[in-house]
N, C-alpha and C positions, 0 to 999 in steps of 0.2 A: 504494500500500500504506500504511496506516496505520501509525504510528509508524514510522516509516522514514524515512532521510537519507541523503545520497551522501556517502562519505567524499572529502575536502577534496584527497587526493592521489593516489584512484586511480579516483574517479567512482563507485564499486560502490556499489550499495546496501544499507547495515546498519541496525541494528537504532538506535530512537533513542537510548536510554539506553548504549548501547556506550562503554566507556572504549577501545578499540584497534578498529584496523579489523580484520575476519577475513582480508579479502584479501590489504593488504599489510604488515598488521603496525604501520602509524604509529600514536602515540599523537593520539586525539585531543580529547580534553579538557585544559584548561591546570589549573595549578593551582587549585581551586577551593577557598575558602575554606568551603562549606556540607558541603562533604567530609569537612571535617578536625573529624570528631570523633570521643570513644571511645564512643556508642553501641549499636555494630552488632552485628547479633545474634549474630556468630562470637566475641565477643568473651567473654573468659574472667575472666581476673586481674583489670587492669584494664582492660584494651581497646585495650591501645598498639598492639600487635600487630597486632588488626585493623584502626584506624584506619590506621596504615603503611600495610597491602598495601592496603585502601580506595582511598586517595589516590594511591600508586605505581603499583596496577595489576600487584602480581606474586601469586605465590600466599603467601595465612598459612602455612602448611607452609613456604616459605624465610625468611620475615620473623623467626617463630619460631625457625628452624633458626641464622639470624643471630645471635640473643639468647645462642643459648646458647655459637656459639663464642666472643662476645665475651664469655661471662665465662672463658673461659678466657686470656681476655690482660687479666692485671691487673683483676683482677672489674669490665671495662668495661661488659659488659651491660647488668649491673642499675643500673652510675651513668646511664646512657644512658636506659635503662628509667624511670626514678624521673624523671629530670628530664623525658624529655617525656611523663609521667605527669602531672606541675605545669605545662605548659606546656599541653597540650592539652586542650581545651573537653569537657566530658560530653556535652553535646548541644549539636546546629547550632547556630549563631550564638550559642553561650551562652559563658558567662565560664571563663579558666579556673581551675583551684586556685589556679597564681597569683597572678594577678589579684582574686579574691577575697582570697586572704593578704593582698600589698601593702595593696589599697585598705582594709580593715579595720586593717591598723597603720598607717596613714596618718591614720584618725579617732581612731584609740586616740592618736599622736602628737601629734596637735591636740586632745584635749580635755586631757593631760596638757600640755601646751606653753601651754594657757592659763589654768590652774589653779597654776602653778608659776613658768613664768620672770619674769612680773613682780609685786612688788610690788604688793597690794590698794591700797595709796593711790595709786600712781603709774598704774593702771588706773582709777582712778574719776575722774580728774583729768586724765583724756585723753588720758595724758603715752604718747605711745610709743615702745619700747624700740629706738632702733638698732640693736642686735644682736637680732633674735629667735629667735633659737637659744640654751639651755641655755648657763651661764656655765660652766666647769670648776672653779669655784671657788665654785659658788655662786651664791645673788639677793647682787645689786651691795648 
């Protein structure tokens, strides 16, 4: 049968792309990394939700249902929500908010870091600064 595969613990044969076996229920895909993004078309708000049940393998109607009672304990849902909203990729193998944030105050940090912490003469002169981190008081 075409697209088909024997599951790994009970020999039966399912469907190739299956995240669980029908027969006995084992999970059989590991974590995949090509998985974990918010572009799926269930996806609503931002997509956390369906990314979750995407990757877990339960139904969005629980993942959802999840969200909501955790904002009932100390509005955790939505810090939950938000953060792996920044944490998780828009699309497969792509960057996430994150990562995008960081790596852009990291360039913004180094073109300020070298416009700033030393001294025009003492930069044209070769001279470099042992400390190159911002002085608290100030260029030396």
């Amino acid at each position: 049968m075409a697209g088909t595969k024997r599951c790994p613990y009970c020999a039966e044969e399912i469907q190739q792309e299956a995240v669980r076996c029908r027969y006995c229920r084992s999970r059989l895909a590991s974590f995949d990394l090509d998985r974990w993004h918010r572009s799926h078309p269930e996806a609503r708000l931002a997509g956390v939700c369906a990314a979750l049940a995407q990757v877990f393998a339960v139904p969005l109607a629980a993942v959802r249902l999840a969200f909501v009672v955790l904002t009932f304990f100390h509005l955790l849902g939505p810090l939950v929500y938000v953060s792996l909203w920044l944490v998780i990729p828009r699309r497969p193998g792509g960057e996430s908010l994150l990562e995008t944030l960081l790596r852009q105050a990291l360039h913004l940090a180094g073109s300020l870091r070298t416009g700033r912490s030393e001294p025009r003469a003492r930069r044209e002169n070769g001279h470099q600064d042992p400390m190159p981190f911002a002085h608290p008081w100030g260029d030396r």
